[in-house]
DRENSETI-93391 format. One record per residue: residue number from 1; chain; x, y, z of N, C-alpha, C, CB in turn. Coordinates in Angstrom, 1 decimal. Glycine has a CB too. Example, Ala and Ser with C-alpha at 12.3 -4.5 7.8 and 13.67 -1.06 7.14 Angstrom:
2
<numi 1,"A",<13.2,-5.7,7.8>,<12.3,-4.5,7.8>,<13.2,-3.3,7.8>,<11.3,-4.5,9.0>>
<numi 2,"A",<12.8,-2.2,7.1>,<13.7,-1.1,7.1>,<12.9,0.0,7.9>,<14.1,-0.6,5.7>>
END
This chain:
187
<numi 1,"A",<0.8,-1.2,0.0>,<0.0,0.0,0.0>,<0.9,1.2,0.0>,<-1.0,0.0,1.2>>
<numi 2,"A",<0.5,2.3,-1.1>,<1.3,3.2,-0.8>,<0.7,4.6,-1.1>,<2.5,3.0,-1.3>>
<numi 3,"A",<1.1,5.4,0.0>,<0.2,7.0,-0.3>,<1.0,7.5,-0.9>,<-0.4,8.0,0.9>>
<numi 4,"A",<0.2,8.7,-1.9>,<0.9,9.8,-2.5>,<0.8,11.2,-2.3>,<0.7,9.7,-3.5>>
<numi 5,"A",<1.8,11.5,-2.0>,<2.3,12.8,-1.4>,<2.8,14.2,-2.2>,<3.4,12.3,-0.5>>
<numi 6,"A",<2.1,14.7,-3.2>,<2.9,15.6,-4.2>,<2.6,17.1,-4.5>,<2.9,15.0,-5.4>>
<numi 7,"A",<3.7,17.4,-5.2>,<3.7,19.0,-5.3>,<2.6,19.3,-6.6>,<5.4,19.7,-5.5>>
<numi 8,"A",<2.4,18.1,-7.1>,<1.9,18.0,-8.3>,<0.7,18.9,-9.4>,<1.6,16.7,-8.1>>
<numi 9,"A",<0.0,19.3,-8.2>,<-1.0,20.2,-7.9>,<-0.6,21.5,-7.6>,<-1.7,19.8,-7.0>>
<numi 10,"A",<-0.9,22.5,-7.6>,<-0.1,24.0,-7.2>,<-1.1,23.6,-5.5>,<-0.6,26.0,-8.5>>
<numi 11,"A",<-2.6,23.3,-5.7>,<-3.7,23.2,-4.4>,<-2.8,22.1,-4.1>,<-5.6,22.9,-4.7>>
<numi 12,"A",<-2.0,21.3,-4.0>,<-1.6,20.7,-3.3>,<-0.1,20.3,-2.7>,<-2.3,20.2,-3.6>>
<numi 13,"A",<0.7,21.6,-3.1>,<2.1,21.6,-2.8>,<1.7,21.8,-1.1>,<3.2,22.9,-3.7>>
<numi 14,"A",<2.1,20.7,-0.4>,<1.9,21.0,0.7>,<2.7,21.7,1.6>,<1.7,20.2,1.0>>
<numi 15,"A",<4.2,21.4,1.0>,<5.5,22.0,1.9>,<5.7,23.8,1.2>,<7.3,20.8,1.5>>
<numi 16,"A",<5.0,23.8,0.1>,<5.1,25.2,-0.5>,<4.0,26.5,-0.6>,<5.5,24.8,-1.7>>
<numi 17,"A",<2.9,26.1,-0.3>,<1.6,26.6,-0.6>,<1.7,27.6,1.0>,<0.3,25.1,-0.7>>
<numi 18,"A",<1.5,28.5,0.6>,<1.8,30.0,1.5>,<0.8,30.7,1.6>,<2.7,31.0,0.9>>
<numi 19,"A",<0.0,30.3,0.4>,<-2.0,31.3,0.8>,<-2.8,30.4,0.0>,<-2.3,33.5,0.1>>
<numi 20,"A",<-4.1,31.2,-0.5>,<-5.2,30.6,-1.2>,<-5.9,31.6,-1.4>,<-6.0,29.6,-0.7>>
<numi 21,"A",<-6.4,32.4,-2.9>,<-7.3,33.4,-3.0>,<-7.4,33.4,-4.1>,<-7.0,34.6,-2.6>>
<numi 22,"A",<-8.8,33.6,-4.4>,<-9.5,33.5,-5.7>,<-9.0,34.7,-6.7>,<-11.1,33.7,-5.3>>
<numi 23,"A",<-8.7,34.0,-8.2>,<-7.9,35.0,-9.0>,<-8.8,34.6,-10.4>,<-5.8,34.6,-9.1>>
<numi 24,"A",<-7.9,34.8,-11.2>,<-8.5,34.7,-12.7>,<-8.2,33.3,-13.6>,<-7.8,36.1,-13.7>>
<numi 25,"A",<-8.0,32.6,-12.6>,<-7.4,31.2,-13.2>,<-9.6,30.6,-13.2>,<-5.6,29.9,-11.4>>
<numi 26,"A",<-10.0,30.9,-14.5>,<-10.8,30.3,-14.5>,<-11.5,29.8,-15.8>,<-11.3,30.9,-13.7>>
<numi 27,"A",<-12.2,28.5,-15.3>,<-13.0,27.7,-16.8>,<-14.0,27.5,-16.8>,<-12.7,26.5,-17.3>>
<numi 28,"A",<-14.8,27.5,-18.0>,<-16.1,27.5,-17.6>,<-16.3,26.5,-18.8>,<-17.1,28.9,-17.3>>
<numi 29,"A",<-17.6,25.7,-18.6>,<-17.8,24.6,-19.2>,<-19.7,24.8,-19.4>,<-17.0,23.3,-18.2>>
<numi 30,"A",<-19.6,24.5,-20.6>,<-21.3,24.8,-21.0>,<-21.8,23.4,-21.6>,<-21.5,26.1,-22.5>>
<numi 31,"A",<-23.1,22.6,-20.5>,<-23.6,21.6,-21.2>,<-24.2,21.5,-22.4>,<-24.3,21.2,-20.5>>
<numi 32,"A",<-24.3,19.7,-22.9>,<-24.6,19.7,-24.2>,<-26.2,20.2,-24.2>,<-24.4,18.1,-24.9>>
<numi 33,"A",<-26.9,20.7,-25.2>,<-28.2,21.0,-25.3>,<-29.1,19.4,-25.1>,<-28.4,21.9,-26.7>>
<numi 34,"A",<-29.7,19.4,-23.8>,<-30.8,18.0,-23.6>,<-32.0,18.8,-23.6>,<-30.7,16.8,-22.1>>
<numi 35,"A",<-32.6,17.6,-23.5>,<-34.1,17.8,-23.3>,<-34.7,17.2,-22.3>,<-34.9,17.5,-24.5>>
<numi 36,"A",<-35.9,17.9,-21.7>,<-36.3,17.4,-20.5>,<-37.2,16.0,-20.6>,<-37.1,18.5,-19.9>>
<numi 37,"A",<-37.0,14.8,-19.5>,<-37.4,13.7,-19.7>,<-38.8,13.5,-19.9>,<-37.1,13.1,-18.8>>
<numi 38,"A",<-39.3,12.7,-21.1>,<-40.6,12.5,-21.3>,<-41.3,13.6,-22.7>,<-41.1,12.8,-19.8>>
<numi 39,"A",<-40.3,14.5,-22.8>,<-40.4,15.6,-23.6>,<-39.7,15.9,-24.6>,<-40.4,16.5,-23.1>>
<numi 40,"A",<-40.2,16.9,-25.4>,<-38.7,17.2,-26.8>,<-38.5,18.7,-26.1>,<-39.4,17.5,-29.3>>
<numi 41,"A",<-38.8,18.8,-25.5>,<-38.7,20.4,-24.8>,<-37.3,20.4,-24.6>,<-39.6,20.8,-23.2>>
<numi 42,"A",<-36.2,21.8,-24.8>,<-35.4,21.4,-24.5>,<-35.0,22.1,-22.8>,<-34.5,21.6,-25.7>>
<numi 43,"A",<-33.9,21.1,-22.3>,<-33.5,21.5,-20.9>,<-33.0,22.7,-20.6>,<-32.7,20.8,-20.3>>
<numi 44,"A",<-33.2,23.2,-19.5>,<-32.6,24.6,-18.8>,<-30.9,24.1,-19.5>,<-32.8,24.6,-16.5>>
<numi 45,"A",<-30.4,25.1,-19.5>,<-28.6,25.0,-19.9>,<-28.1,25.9,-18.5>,<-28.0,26.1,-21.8>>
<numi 46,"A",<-27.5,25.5,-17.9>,<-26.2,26.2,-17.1>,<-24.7,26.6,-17.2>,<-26.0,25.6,-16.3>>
<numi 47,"A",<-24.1,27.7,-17.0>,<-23.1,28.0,-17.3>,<-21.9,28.2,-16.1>,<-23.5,28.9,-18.0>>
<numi 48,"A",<-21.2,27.5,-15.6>,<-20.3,27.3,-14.2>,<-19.4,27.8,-14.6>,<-20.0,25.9,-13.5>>
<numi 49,"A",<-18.9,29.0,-13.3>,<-17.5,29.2,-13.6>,<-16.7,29.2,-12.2>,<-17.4,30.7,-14.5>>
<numi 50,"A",<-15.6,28.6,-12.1>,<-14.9,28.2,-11.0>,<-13.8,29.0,-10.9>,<-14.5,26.8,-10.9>>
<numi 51,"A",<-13.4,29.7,-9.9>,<-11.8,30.6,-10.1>,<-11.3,30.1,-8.8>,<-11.9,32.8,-10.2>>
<numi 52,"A",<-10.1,29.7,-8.7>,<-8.8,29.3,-7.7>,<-7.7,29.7,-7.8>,<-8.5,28.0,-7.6>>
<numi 53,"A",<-6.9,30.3,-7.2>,<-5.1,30.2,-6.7>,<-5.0,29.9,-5.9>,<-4.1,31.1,-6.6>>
<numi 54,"A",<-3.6,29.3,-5.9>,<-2.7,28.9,-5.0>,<-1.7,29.6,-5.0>,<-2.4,27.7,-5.1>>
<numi 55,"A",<-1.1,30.4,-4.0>,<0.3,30.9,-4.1>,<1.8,30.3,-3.4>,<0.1,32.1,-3.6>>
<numi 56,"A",<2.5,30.1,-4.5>,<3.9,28.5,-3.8>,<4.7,29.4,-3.8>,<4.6,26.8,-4.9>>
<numi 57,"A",<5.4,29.3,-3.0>,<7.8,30.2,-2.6>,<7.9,29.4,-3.9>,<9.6,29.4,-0.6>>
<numi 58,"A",<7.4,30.4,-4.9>,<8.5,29.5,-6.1>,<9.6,31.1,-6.6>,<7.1,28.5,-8.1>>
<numi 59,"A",<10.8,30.7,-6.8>,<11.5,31.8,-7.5>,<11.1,32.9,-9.0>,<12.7,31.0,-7.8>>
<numi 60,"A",<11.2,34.1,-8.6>,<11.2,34.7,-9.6>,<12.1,34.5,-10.7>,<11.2,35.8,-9.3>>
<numi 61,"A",<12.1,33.7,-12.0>,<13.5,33.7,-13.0>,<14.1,34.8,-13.3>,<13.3,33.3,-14.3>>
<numi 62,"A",<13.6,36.2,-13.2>,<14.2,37.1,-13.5>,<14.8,37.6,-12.4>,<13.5,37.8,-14.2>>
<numi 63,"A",<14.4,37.7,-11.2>,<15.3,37.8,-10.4>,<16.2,37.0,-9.3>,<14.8,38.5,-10.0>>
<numi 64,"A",<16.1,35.8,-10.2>,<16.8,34.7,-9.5>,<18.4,35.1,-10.2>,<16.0,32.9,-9.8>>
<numi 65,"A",<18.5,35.0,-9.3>,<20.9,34.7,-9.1>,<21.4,33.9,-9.9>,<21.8,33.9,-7.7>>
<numi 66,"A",<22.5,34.2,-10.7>,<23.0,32.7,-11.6>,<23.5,31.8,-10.8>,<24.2,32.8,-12.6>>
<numi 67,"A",<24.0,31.8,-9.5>,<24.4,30.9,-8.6>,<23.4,31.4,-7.2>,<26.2,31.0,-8.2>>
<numi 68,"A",<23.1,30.2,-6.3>,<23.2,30.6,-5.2>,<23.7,29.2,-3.9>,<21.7,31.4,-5.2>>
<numi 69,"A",<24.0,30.0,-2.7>,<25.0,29.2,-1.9>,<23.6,28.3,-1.3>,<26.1,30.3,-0.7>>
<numi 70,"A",<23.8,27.3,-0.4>,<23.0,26.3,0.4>,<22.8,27.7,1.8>,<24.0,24.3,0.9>>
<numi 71,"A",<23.3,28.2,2.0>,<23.5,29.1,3.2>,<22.6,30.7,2.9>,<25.3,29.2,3.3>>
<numi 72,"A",<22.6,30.7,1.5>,<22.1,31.8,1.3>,<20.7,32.4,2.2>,<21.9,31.5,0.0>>
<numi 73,"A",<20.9,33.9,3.0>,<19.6,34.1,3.7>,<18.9,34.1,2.8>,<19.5,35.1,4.6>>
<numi 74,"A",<18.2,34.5,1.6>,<17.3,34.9,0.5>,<16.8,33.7,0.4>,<17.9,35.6,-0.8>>
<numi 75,"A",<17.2,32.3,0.5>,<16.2,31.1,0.0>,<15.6,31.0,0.8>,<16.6,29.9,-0.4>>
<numi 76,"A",<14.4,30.9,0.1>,<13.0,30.3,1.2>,<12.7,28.5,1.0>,<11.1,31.2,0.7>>
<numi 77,"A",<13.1,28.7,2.7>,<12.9,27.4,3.6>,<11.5,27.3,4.0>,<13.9,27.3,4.9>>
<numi 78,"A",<11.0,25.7,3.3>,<9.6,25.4,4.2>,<9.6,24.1,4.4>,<8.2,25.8,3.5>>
<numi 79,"A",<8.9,23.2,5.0>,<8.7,22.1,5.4>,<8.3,20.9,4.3>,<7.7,22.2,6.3>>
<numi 80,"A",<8.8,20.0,4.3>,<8.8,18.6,3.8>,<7.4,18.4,3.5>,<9.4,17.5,4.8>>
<numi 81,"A",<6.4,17.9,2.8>,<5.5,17.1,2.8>,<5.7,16.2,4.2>,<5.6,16.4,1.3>>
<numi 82,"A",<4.0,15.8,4.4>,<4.2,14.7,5.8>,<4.2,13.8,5.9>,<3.6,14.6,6.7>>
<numi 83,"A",<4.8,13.0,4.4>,<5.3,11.4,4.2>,<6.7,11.8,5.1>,<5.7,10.7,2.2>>
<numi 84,"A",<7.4,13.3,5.6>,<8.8,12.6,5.8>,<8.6,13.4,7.1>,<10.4,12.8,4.7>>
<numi 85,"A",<9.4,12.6,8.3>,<8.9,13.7,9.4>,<9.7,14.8,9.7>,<8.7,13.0,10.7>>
<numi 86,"A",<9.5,15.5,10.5>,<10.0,16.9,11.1>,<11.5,16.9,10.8>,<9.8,17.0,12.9>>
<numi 87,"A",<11.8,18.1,10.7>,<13.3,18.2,10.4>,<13.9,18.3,8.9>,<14.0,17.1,10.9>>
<numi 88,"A",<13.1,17.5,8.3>,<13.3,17.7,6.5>,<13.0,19.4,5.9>,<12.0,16.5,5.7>>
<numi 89,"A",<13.5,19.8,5.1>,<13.2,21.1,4.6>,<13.5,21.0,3.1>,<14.2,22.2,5.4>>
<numi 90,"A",<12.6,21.6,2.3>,<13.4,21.9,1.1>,<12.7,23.6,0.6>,<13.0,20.4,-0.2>>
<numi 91,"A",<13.9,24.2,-0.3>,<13.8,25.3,-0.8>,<14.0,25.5,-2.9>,<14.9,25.9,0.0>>
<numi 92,"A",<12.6,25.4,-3.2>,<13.0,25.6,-4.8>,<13.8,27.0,-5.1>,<11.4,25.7,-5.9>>
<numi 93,"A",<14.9,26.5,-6.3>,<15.6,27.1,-6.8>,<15.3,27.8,-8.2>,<16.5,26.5,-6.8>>
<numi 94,"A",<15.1,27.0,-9.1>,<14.3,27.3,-10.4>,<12.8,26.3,-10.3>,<15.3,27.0,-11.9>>
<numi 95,"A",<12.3,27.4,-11.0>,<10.7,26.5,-11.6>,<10.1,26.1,-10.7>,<10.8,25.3,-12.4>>
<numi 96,"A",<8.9,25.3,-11.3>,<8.2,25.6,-10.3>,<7.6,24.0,-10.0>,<7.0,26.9,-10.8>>
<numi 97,"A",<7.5,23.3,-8.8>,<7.6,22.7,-8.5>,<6.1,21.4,-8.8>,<8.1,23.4,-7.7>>
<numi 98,"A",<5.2,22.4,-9.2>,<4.1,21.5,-10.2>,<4.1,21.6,-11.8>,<2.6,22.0,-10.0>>
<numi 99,"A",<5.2,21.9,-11.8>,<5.8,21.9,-13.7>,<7.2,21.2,-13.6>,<6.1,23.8,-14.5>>
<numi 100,"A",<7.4,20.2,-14.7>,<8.5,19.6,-15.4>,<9.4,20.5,-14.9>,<8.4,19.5,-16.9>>
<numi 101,"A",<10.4,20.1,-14.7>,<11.9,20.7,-14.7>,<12.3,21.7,-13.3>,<12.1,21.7,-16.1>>
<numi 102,"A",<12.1,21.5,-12.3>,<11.9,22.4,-10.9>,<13.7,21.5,-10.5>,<9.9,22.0,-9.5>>
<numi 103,"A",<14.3,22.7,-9.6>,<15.5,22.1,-9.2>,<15.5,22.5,-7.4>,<16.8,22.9,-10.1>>
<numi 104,"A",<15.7,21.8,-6.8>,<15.3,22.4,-5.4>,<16.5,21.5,-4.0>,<13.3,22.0,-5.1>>
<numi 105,"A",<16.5,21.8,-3.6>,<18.2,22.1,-2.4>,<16.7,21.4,-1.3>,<19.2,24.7,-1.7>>
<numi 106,"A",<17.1,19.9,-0.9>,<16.6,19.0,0.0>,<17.8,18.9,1.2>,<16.3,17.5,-0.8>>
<numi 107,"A",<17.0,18.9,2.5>,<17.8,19.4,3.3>,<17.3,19.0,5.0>,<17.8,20.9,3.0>>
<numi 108,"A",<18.3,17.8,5.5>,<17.4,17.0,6.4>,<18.8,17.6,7.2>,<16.8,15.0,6.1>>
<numi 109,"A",<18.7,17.1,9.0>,<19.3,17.8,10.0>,<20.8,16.5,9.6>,<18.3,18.0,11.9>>
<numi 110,"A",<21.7,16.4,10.6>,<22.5,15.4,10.9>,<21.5,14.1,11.5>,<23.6,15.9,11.8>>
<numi 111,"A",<21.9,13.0,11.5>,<21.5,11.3,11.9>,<19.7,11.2,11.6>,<22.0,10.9,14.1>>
<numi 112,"A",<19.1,12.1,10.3>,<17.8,11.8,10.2>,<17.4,10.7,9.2>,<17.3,13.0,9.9>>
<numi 113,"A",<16.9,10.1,9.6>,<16.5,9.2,8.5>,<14.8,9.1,7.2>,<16.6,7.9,9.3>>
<numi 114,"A",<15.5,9.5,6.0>,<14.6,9.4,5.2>,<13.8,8.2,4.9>,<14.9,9.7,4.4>>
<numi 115,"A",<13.0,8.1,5.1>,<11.9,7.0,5.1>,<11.6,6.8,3.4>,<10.4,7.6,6.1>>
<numi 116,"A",<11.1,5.4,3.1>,<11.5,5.1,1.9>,<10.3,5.5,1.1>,<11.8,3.8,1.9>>
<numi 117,"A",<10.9,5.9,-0.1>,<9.8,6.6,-1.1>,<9.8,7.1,-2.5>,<9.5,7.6,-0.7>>
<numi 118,"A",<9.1,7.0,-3.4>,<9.5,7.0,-4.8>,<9.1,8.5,-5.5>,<8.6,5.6,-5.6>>
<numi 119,"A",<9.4,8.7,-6.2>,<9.1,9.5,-7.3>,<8.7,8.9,-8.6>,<10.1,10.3,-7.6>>
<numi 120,"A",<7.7,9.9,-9.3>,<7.4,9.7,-10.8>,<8.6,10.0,-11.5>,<6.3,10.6,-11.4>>
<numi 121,"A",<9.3,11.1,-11.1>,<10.6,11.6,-12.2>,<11.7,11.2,-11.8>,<10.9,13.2,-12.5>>
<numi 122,"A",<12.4,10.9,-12.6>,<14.2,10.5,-12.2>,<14.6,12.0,-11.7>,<15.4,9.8,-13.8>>
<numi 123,"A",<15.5,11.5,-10.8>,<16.0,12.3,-9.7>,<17.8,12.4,-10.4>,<15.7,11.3,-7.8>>
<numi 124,"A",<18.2,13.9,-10.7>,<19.9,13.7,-10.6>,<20.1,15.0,-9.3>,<21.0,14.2,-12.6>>
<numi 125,"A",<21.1,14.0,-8.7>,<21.0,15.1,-7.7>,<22.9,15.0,-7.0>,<19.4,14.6,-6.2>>
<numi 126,"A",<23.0,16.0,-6.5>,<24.5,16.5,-6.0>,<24.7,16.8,-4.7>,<25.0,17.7,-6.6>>
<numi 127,"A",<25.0,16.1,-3.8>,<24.9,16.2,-2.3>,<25.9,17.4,-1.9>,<25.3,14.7,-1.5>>
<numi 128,"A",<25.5,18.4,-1.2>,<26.3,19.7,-0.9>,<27.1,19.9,0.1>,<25.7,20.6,-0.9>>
<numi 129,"A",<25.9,19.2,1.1>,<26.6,19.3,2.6>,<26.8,18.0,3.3>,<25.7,20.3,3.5>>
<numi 130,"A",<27.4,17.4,4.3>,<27.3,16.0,4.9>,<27.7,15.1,4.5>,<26.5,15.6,5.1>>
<numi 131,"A",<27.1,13.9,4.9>,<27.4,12.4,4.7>,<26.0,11.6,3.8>,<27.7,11.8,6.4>>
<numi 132,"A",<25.6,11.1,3.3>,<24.5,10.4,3.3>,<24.3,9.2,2.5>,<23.7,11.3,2.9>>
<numi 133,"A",<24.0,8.0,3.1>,<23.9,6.7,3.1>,<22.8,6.7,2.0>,<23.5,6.0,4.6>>
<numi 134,"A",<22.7,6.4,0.7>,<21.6,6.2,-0.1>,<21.7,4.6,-0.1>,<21.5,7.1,-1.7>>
<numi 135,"A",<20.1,4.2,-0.3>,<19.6,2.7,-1.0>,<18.4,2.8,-1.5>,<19.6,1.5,-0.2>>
<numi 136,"A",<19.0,2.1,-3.1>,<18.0,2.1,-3.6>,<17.4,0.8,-3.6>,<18.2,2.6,-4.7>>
<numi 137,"A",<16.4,-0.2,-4.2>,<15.8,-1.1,-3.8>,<16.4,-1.7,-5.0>,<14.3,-1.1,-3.3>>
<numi 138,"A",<16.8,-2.9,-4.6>,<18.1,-4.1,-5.3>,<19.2,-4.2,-5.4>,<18.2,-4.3,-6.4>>
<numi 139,"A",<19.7,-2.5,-4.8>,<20.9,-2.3,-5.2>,<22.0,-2.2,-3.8>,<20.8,-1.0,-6.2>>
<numi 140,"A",<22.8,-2.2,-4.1>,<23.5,-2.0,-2.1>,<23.5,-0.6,-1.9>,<25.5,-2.6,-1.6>>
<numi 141,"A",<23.3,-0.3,-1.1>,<23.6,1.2,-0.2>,<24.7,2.2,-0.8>,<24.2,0.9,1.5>>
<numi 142,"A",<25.0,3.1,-1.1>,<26.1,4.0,-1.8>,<26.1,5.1,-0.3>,<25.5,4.9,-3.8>>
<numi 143,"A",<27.3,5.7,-0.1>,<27.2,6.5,1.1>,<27.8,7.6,0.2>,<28.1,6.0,2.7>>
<numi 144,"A",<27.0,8.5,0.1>,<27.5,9.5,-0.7>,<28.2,11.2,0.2>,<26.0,9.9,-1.6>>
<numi 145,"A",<29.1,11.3,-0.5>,<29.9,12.8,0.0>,<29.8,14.3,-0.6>,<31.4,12.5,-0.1>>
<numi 146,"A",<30.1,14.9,0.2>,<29.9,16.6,-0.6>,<30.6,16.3,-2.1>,<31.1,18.2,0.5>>
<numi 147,"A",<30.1,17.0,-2.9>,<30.4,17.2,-4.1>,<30.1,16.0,-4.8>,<31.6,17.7,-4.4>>
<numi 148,"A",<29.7,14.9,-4.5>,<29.3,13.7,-5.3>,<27.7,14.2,-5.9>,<29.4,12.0,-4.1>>
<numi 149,"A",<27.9,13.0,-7.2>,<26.6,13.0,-7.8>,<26.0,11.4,-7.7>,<26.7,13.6,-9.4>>
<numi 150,"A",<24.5,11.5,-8.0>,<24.1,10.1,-8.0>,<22.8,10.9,-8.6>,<23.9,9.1,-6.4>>
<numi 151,"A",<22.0,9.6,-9.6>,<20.7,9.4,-10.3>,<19.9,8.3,-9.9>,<20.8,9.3,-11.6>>
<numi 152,"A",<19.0,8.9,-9.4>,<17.9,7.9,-9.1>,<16.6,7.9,-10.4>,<17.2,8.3,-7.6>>
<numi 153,"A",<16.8,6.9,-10.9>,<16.0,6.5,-11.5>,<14.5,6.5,-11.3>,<16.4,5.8,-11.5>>
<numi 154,"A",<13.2,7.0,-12.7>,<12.0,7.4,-12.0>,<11.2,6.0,-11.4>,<11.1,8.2,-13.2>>
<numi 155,"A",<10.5,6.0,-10.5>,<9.8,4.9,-9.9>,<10.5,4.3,-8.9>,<9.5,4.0,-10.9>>
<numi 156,"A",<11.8,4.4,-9.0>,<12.8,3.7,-8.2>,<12.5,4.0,-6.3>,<14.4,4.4,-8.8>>
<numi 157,"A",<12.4,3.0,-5.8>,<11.7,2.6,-4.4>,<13.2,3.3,-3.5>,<11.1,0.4,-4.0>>
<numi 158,"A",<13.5,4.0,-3.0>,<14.9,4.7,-2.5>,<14.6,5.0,-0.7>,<15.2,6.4,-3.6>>
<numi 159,"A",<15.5,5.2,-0.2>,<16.0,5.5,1.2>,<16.9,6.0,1.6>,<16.1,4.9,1.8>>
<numi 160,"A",<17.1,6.8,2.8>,<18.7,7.8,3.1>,<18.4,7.5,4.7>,<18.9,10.2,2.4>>
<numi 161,"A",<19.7,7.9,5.0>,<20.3,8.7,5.9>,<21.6,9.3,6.2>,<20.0,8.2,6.5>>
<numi 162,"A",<21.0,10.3,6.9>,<22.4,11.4,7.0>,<23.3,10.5,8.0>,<21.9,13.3,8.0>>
<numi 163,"A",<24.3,10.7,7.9>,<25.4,9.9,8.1>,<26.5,11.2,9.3>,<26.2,9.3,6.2>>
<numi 164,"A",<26.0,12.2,8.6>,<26.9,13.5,9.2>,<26.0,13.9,10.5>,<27.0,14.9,7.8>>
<numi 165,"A",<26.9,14.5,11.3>,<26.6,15.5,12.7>,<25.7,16.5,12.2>,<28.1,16.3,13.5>>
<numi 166,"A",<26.5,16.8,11.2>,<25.8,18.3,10.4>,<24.7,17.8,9.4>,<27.0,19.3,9.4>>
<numi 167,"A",<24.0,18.9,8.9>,<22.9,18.5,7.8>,<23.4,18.1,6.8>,<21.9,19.4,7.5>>
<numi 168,"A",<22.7,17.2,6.2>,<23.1,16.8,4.8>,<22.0,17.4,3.6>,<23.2,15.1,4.7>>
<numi 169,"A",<22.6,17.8,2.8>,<22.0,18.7,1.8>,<22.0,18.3,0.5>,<22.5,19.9,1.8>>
<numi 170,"A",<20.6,18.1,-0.4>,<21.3,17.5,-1.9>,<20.4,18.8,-2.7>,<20.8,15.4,-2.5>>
<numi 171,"A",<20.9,18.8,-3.1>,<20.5,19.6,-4.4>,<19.6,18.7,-5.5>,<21.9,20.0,-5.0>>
<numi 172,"A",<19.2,19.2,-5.8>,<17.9,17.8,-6.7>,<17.6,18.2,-7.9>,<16.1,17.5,-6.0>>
<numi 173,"A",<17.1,17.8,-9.5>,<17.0,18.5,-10.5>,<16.0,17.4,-11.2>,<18.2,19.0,-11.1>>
<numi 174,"A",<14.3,17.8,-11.1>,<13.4,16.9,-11.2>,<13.3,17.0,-13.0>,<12.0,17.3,-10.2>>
<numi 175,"A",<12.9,15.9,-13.6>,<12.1,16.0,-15.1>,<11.1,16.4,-15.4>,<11.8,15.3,-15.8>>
<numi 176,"A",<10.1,15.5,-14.1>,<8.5,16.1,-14.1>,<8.3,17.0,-12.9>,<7.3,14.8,-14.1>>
<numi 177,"A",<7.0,16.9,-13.0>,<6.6,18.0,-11.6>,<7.3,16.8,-10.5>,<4.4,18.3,-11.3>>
<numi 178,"A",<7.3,17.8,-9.4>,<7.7,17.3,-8.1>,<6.8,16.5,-7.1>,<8.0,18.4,-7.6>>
<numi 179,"A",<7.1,15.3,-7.0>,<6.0,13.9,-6.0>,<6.8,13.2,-5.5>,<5.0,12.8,-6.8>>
<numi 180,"A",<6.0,12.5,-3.8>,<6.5,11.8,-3.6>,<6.1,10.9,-3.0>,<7.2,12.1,-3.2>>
<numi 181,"A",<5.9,9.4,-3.2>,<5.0,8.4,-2.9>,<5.5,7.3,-1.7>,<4.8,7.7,-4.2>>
<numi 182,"A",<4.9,7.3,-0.8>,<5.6,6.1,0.3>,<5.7,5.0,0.1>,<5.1,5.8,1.4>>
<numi 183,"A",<6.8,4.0,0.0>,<7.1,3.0,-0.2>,<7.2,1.9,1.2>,<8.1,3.2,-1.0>>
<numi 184,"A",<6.2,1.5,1.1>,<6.0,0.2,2.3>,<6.4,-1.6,2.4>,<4.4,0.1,2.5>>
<numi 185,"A",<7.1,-1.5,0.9>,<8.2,-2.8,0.6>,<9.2,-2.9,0.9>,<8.4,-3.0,-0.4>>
<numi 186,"A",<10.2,-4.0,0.4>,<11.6,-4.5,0.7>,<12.0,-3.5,0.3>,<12.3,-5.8,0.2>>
<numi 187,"A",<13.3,-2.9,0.7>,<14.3,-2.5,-0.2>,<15.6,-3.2,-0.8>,<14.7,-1.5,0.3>>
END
């Protein structure tokens, strides 16, 4: 059994979603012409129109930085989705995190452990800060170091832990929108 947890939605970036107020994001949809039962008469028609935003910490491209540090005060830090518990943090860098291609700085304390869990999109990611024990499911454990890279593969059933005193930090660079699904199998 496994729940899904994702940014996939803008209404449902959980770790990123900052307000909710009705804007111009709207569609309206006009039924086919029926007729009322028993009759050729034709039916009342209705016309619905629904308006929603969501507002996410996602970066302005134009005023985003060609670099920026893991330390930087200007990145906005928020909370993990609640597949992973307390302590996890992540901050998007580019894009936006319910669209293809979002890059975002994942960021758990020292000795926390990530609980096991998949993505739709392959994951390439560059660990910045710390120590961190990855496994993926078949494969043996890799303990990854600052400046190392690793790809996780999309669907791939995966697990960590920080290995370091200090936080371990990866940097992440998604294909699709951003999700994450709990994995309650072997690894």
């Amino acid at each position: 059994m496994s729940a899904q947890h994702g940014w996939s939605s803008l209404a449902a970036i959980t770790a990123l979603v900052i307000g909710t107020t009705g804007a111009s994001v709207a569609a309206a949809q006009q039924a086919e012409p029926r007729t009322v039962p028993g009759s050729t008469a034709p039916a009342p028609v209705k016309t619905v129109t629904a308006e929603a935003k969501a507002v996410a910490v996602v970066p302005d491209a134009a005023k985003t930085p060609l670099a920026i540090k893991v330390n930087d005060p200007n990145l906005q830090w928020a909370e993990c989705p609640a597949l992973f518990p307390a302590g996890c943090r992540l901050a998007v860098l580019h894009g936006d995190p319910a669209k293809p291609g979002a890059d975002v700085f994942f960021q758990v304390p020292g000795g926390y452990s990530i609980p096991a869990h998949s993505h739709t999109s392959a994951e390439r990611m560059v660990l910045v800060t710390g120590e961190l024990e990855v496994t993926y499911q078949g494969v043996s454990p890799v303990v990854l170091q600052a400046g190392q890279y690793a790809y996780g593969p999309a669907k791939a059933p995966h697990a960590a832990r920080c290995r370091s005193q200090s936080a371990c930090t990866l940097f992440i660079a998604f294909d699709l929108p951003v999700d994450a699904m709990a994995f309650e199998g072997k690894l």
